[in-house]
N, C-alpha and C positions, 0 to 999 in steps of 0.2 A: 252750703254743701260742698265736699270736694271730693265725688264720686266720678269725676271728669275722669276719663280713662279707665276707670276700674272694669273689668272684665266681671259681667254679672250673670247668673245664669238663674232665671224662673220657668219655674215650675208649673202647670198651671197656668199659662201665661194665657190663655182664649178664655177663659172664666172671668168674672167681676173683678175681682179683688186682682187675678195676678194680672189682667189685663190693663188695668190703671196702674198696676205696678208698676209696668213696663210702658208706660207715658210717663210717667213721672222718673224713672230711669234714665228714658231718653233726654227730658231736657232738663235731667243734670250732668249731662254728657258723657253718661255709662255706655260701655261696651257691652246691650243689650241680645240673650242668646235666650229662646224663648222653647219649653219644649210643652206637650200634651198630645193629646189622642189624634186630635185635628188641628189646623191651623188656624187662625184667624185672619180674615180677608186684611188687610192693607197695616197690618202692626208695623211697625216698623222696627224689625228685629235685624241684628249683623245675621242670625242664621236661625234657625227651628229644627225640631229631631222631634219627630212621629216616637211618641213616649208610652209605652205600657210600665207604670211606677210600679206594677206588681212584678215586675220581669227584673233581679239582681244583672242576671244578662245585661238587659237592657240600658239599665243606668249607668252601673259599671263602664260599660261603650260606650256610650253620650259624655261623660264626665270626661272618659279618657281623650277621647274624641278633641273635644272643645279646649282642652290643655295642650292637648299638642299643638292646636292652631293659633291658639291665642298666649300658648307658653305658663298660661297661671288660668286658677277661678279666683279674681277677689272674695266673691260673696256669692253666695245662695240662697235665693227667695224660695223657698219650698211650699207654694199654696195652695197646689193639687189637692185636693179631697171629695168626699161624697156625702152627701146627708145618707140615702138609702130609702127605700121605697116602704116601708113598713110602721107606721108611728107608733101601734102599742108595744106595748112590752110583751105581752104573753102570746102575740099573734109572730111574732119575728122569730123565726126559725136560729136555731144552731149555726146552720150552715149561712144564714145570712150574716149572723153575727160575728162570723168567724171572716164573711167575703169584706162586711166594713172595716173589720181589724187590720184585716190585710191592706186593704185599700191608705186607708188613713194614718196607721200606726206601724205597719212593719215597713209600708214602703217608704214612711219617715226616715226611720231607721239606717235606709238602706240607702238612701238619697244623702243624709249627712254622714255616715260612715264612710261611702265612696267619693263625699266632697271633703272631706277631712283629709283620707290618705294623697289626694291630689293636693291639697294647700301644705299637707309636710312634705311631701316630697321635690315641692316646687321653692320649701321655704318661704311662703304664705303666709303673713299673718292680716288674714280675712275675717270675713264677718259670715256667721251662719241666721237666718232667722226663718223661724219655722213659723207656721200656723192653726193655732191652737182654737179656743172660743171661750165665751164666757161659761158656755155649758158646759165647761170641765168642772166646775165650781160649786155644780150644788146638783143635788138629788132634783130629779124631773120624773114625771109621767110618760113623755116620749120620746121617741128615738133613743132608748139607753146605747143601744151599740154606736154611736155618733160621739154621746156623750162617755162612752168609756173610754173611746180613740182617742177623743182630743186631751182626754188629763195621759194618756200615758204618751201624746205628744209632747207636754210637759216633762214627764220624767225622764225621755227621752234628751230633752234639750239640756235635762239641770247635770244630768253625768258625762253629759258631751261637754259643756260648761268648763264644768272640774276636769276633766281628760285635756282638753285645749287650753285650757287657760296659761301654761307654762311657754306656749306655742304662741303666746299672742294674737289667739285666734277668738271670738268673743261668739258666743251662742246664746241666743235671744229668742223669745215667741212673744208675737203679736196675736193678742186674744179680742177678737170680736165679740161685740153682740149682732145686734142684729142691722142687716147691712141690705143696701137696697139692690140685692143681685137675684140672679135667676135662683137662687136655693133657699132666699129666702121668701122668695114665692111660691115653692112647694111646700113648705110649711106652712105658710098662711092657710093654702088650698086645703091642705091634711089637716090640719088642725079643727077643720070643721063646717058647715056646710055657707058660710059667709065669709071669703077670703080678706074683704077689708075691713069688716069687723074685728077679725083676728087681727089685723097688722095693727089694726087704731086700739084694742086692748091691751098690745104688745109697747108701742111705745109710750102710755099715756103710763105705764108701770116704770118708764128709766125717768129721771131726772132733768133731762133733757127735754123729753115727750118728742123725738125723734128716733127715726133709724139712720144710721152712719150711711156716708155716699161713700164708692168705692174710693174716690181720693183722698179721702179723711184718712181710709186705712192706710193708705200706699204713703202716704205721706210720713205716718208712723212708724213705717217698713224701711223709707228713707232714713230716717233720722236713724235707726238701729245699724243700718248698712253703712253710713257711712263711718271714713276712717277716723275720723275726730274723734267718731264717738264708741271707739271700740274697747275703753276702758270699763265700759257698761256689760257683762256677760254673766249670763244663767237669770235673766227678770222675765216674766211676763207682763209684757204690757197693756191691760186692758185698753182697747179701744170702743169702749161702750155707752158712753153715754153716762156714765155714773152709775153702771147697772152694781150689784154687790159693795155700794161704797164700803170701804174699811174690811172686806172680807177678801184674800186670797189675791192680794193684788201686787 
């Protein structure tokens, strides 16, 4: 890996997935900048920015912020998101489905738009990777407002792709299945009135007959961030297990 020095900024960084991010960050010798709601006791981050992704405000500041002190963003981990508290479809309100869109897919949006105009204007050519799932992939029973976020996190990534690419800027999503962090234990619970039942149905359906560890992801997160490999832009990269083989990958 030759992330050593790279100024990296995650998102999400107190959650599962962004939280191995940013160990595995560190000991490839990135310039680790962690942001989310709250902190996480002893991360070992250069700095953190108390983060509302719904807030253009707010990102906007953080980005600008973190360029001025550090002169560039190489890269941006973007793995802030929400499952949402509601599994069926016909019981999830409008307005809930509109608070996941926001949450998941506009604050995407708003997070690579305001990391892009910093990598041009600092003449950047970085790495963008977002966080998408495998639930972008196929029609499901629950959580649709979950599962409609993460596919227009995808379309979101594939016109940023094409917009940057001239820039030498590579945009990528890393698409989970199911991953052994706090959200995906709220599924398990929701899903039905036997939580390990559900987890042990869930993975004996991948190929694997496992759920991904959070380092599994972050490791895939690495390999798309760094600079060697920023010839790769606009892929989603399943991290799943084998889940969808040959479908949408």
């Amino acid at each position: 890996m030759s992330l050593k020095d790279q100024v990296v900024l995650v998102t999400g960084s107190s959650g599962g997935i962004g939280d191995a991010a940013v160990s595995a960050l560190k000991a490839a010798g990135a310039i680790v900048v962690g942001a989310d709601r709250s902190p996480k006791e002893d991360q070992p981050l250069e700095a953190f920015y108390p983060l509302d992704i719904t807030s253009e405000q707010q990102c906007a500041a953080a980005i600008q912020d973190i360029a001025s002190k550090h002169g560039r963003i190489d890269v941006l981990i973007h793995a802030a998101g929400v499952l949402g508290p509601t599994p069926g479809i016909m019981e999830t309100t409008t307005e809930e489905f509109d608070s996941i869109l926001r949450i998941n897919a506009s604050a995407t949006f708003t997070m690579v738009r305001e990391t892009a105009k910093s990598m041009l204007e600092s003449g950047t050519a970085g790495a963008i990777v977002v966080l998408s799932s495998v639930a972008a992939k196929e029609a499901r029973l629950n959580y649709l407002r979950y599962n409609a976020s993460k596919l227009a996190v995808l379309h979101i990534m594939w016109s940023f792709a094409e917009l940057l690419g001239p820039n030498g800027i590579s945009v990528n999503a890393i698409a989970p299945g199911p991953v052994n962090t706090p959200m995906w234990a709220q599924f398990a619970k929701d899903s039905g009135p036997d939580a390990a039942a559900n987890r042990a149905k869930r993975a004996a359906q991948l190929p694997m007959r496992r759920f991904a560890e959070p380092d599994e992801v972050a490791r895939a997160i690495l390999f798309l961030a760094d600079p060697d490999n920023r010839y790769i832009t606009g892929v989603s990269l399943d991290v799943a297990g084998g889940a969808h083989l040959g479908i949408g990958t």
